[in-house]
C-alpha positions as CSV (number, residue, x, y, z in Angstrom):
1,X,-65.7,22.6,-43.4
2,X,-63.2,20.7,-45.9
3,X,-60.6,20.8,-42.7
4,X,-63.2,19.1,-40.6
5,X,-64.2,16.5,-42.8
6,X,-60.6,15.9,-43.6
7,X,-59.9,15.3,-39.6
8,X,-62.4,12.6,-39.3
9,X,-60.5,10.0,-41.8
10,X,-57.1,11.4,-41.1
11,X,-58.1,10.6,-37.2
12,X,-59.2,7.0,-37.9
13,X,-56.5,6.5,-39.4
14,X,-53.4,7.0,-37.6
15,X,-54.9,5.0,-34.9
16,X,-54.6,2.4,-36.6
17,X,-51.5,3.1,-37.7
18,X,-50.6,3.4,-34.1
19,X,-52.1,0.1,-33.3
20,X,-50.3,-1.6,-36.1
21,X,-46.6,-0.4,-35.1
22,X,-47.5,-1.2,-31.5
23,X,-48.1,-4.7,-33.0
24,X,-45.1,-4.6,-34.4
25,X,-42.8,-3.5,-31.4
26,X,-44.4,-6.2,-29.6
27,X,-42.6,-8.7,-31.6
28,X,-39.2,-7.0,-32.0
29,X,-35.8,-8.8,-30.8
30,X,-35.1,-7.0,-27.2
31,X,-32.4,-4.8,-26.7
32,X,-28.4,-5.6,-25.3
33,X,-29.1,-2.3,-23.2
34,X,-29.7,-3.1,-19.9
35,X,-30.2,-0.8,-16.6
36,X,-27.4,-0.8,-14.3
37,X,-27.1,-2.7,-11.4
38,X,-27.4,-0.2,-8.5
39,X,-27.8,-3.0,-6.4
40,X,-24.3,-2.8,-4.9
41,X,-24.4,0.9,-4.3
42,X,-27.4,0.9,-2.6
43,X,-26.6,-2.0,-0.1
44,X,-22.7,-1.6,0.2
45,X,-20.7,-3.9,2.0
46,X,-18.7,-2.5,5.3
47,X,-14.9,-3.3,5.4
48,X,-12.3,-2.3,7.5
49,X,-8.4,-1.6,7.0
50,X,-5.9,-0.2,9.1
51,X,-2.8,1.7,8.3
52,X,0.5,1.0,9.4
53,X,1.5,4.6,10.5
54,X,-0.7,7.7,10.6
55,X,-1.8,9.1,6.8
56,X,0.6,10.5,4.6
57,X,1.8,10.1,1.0
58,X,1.3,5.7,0.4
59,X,-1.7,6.4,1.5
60,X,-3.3,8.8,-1.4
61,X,-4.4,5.8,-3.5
62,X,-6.9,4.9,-0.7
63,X,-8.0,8.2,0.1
64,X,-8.3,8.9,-3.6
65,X,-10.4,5.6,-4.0
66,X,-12.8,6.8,-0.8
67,X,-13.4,10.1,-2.6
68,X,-13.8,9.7,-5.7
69,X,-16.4,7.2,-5.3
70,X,-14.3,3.6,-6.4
71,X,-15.3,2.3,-3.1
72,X,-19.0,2.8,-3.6
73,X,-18.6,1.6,-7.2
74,X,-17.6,-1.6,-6.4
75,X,-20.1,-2.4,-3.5
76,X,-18.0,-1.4,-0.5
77,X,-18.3,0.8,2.5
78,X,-14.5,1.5,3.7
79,X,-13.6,2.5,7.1
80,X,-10.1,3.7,6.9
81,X,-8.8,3.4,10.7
82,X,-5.1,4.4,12.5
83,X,-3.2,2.3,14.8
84,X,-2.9,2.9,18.2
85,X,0.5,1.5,18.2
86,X,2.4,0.1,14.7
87,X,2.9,-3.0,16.2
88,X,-1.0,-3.4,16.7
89,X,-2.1,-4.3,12.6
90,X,-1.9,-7.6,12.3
91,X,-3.1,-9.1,15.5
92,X,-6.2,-7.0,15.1
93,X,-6.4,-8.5,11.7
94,X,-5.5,-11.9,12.9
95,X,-8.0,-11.4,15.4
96,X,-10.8,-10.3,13.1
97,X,-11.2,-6.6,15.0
98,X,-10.2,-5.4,11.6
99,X,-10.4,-6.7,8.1
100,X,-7.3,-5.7,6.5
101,X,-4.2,-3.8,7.2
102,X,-1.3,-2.5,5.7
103,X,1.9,-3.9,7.1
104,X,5.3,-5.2,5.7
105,X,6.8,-8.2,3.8
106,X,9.4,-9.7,6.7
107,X,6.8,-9.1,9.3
108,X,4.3,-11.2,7.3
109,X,6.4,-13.4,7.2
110,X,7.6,-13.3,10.9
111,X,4.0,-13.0,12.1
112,X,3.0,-16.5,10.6
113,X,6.7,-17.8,12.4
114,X,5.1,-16.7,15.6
115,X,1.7,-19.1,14.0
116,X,-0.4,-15.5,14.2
117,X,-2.2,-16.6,11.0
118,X,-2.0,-13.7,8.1
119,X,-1.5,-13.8,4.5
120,X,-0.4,-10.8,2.2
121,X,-2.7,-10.1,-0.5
122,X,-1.4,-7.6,-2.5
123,X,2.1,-5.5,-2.7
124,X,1.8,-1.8,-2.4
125,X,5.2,-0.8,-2.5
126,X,7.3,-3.2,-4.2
127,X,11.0,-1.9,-3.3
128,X,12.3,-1.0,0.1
129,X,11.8,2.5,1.5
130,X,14.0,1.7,4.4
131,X,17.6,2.1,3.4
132,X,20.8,2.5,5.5
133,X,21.5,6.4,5.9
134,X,24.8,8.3,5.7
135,X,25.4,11.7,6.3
136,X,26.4,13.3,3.0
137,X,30.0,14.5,2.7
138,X,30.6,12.4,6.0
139,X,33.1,9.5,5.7
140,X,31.4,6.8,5.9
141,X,30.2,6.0,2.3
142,X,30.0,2.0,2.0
143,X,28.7,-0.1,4.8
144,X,32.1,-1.6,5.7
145,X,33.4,2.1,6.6
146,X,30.7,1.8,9.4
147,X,33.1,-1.1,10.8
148,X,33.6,0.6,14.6
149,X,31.4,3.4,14.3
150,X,27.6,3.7,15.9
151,X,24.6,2.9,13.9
152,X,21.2,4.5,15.0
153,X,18.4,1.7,14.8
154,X,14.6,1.1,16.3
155,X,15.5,-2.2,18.3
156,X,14.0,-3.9,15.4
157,X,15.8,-7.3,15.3
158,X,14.8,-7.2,11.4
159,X,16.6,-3.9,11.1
160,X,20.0,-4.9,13.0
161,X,19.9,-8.1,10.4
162,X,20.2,-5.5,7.6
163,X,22.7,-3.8,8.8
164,X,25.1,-7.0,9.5
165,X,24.5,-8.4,6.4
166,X,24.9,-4.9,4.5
167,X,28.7,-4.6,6.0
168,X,29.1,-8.5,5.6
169,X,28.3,-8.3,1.8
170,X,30.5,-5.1,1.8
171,X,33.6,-6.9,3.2
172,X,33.6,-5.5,6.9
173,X,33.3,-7.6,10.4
174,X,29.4,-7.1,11.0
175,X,30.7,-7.8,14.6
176,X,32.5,-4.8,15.1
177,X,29.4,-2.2,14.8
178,X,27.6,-1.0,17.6
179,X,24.1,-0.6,17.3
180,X,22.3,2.3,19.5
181,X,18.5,1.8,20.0
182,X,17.6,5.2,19.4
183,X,13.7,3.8,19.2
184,X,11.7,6.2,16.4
185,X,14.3,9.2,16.9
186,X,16.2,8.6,14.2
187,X,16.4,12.2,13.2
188,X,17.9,14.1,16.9
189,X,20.5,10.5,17.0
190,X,21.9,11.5,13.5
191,X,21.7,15.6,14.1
192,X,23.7,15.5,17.2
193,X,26.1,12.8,15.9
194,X,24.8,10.5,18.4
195,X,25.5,7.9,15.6
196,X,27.5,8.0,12.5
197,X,24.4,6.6,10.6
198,X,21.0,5.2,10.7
199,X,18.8,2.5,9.7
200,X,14.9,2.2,9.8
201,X,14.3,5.6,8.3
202,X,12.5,6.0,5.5
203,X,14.0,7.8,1.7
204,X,10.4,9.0,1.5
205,X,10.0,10.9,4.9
206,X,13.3,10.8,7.5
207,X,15.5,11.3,4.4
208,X,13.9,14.5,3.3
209,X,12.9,16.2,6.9
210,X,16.7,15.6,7.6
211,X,17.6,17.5,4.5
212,X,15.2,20.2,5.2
213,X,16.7,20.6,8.2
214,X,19.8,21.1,6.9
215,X,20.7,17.6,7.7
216,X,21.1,16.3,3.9
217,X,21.8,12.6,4.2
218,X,23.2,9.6,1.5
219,X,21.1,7.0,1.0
220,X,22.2,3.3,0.8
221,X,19.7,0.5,-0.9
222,X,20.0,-2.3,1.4
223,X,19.2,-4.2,-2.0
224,X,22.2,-3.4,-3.6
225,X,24.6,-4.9,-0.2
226,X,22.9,-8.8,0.2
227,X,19.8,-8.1,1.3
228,X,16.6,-9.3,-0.8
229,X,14.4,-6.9,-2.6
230,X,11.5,-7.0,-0.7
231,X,8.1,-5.3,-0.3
232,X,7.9,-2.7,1.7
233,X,4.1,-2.3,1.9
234,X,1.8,-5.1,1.7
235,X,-2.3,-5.7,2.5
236,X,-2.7,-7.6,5.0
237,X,-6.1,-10.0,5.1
238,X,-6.4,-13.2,8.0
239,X,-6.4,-16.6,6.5
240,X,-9.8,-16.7,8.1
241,X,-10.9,-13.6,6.6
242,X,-9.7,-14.6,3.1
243,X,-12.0,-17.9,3.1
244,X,-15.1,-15.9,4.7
245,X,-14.6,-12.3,2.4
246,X,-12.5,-13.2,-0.8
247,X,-15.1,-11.8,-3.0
248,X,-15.1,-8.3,-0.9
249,X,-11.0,-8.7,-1.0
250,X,-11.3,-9.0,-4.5
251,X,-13.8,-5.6,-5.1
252,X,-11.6,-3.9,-2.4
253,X,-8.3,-4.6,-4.6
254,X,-10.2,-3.0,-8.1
255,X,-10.9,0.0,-6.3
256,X,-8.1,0.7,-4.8
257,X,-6.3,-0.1,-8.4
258,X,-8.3,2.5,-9.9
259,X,-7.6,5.1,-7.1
260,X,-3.8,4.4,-7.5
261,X,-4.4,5.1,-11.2
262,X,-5.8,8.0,-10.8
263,X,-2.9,9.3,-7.7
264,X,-0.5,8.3,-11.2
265,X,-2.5,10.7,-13.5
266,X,-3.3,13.4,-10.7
267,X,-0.4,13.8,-8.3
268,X,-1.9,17.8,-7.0
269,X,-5.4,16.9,-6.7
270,X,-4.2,13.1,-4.9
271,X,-2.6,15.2,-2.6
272,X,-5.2,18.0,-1.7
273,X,-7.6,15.2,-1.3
274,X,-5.0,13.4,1.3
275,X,-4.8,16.6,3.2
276,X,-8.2,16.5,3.7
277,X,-7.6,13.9,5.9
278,X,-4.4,14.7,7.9
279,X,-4.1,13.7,11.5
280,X,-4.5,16.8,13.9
281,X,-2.1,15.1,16.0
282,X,0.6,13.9,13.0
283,X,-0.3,17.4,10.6
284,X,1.4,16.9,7.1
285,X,4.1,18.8,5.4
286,X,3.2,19.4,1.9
287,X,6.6,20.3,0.4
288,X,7.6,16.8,2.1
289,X,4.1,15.0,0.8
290,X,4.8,16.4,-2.6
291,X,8.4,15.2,-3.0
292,X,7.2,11.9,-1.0
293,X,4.6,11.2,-3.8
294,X,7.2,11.8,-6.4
295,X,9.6,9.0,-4.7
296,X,7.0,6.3,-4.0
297,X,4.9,6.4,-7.2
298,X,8.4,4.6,-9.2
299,X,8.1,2.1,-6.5
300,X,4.1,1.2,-6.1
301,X,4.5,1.0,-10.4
302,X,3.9,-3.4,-11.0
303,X,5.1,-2.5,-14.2
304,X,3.0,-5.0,-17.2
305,X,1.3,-6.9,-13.9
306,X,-1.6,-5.3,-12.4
307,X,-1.2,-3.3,-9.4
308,X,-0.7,-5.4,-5.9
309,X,0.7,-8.2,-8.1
310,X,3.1,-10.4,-6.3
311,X,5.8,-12.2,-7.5
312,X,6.2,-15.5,-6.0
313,X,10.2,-15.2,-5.8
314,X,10.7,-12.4,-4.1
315,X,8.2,-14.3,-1.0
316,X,10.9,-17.3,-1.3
317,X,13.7,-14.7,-1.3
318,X,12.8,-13.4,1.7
319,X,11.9,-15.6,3.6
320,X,15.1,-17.4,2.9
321,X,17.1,-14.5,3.8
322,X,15.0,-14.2,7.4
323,X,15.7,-17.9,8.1
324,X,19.7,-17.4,7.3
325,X,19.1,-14.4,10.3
326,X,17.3,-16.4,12.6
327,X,14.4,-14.8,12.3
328,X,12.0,-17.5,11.1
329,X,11.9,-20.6,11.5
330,X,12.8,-23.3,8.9
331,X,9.0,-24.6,8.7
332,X,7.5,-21.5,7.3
333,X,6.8,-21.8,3.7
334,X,6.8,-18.7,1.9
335,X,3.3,-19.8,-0.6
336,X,1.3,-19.8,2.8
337,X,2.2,-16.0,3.3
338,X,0.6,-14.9,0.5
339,X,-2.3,-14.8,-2.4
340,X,-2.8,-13.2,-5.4
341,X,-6.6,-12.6,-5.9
């Protein structure tokens, strides 16, 4: 009976203490916590980008970005699309079939010379990839020992200009080399000594399926022979697209900075995402992808600048160097090929 009469104050009374702190919270200063914005995620935007060749190693930050979930972070729905033909990027993108693509400095550069209006918008890899290749032991071990020999090239006119100005810094007649258009084969022309060397291969792929086939070749930086350092990889936006999309530009360069960060901190689980997504028709080689990773990740690094940064002189270096080769014309300014969002 005490217990009972005790409950019927005791009741009373803490709802009014209730009442009373409810009062109270109704006056307190609001939080700084505030729900997330899920907004984005749940109406993400669709973009498009094409690749320059079919995926392999310079591709894992994108693939790392898809999966992980950077994309979707950032608002953005990515469709991640091969090329038909390597030629095909930039007109799509000029065109507005696709939104972005992955290309090269010079043919930036070129393409606006030929008023097919892109603009880079970020450097991917920031050294060349394409050097002048030797075979190891052979010879030939300077560009001006090539003088009368045979150099294997892709009837790239950008390519040939390399090699002439590579034995011309060197000291040798650039004249007196003849270049064999040995299209994408670079690797039967060297093995059956078609040529002496080759130029248009890659130190992150040709080089190392030559020396696994017990091909080893020397590898010559076109940089360190006259020829500007330029970027090897670049994204690729139309002017058009960059004045309708900027903002989506913008999301799409944060993500795919965070999925290069995390190819940098994760280089086996980069690359077992990437094989996820190998081409039936192109299938990878892992050793090669592993050792390909290792080589590229040196030359995607911006260093103190964030990733995709692009430093204004190496545009005016370039496209300098293609006007001295004929390969641009003298009207093409070298801030109209490219933005730094």
């Amino acid at each position: 009976m005490i217990i009972k009469a005790k409950m019927k104050w005791i009741i009373p009374m803490l709802a009014s203490l209730l009442l009373v702190l409810n009062g109270c919270s109704s006056n307190a200063v609001p939080t700084e916590n505030k729900p997330e914005d899920t907004t984005a995620k749940q109406n993400p935007q669709t973009i498009s980008i094409m690749l320059d060749w079919y995926p392999n190693a310079v591709h894992s930050f994108l693939y790392a970005a898809q999966t992980n979930g950077y994309f979707a972070k950032h608002g953005l729905e990515v469709n991640i699309q091969m090329p038909a033909d390597t030629n095909d990027a930039l007109k799509l993108v000029a065109a507005g079939k696709v939104d972005l693509a992955l290309s090269y400095q010079p043919q930036v550069l070129m393409a606006r010379g030929e008023e097919i209006p892109v603009k880079s918008i970020a450097a991917i890899v920031r050294h060349p990839l394409n050097h002048l290749m030797v075979p190891e032991g052979g010879s030939a071990k300077s560009p001006k020992e090539l003088v009368g020999k045979k150099v294997g090239f892709s009837s790239i006119p950008l390519y040939e200009a390399m090699m002439r100005t590579m034995i011309k810094h060197d000291g040798g007649d650039p004249q007196n080399v003849e270049m064999i258009d040995v299209g994408f084969s670079f690797i039967p022309a060297i093995a059956t000594n078609k040529v002496d060397a080759i130029i248009g291969g890659f130190i992150n792929h040709e080089q190392l399926l030559l020396a696994k086939e017990g091909h080893p070749m020397t590898a010559i930086n076109p940089t360190d022979f006259g020829v500007p350092d330029y970027y090897e990889l670049v994204l690729v936006a139309s002017d058009q697209g960059l004045a309708e999309k900027q903002a989506l530009f913008k999301s799409f360069i944060a993500a795919i900075t965070e999925g290069q960060q995390f190819v940098a901190e994760n280089k086996q689980k980069s690359l077992s995402i990437l094989f996820e997504h190998e081409n039936q028709t192109s299938p990878l080689d892992q050793v090669i992808e592993t050792k390909s990773l290792d080589i590229l990740l040196p030359l995607m690094d911006a260093g103190k600048q964030s990733f995709g940064y692009q430093e204004p002189a190496s545009w005016s270096n370039v496209r300098d160097w293609l006007v001295d080769n004929d390969l641009l014309p003298d009207n093409i300014k070298a801030e109209d090929a490219f933005s730094n969002l």
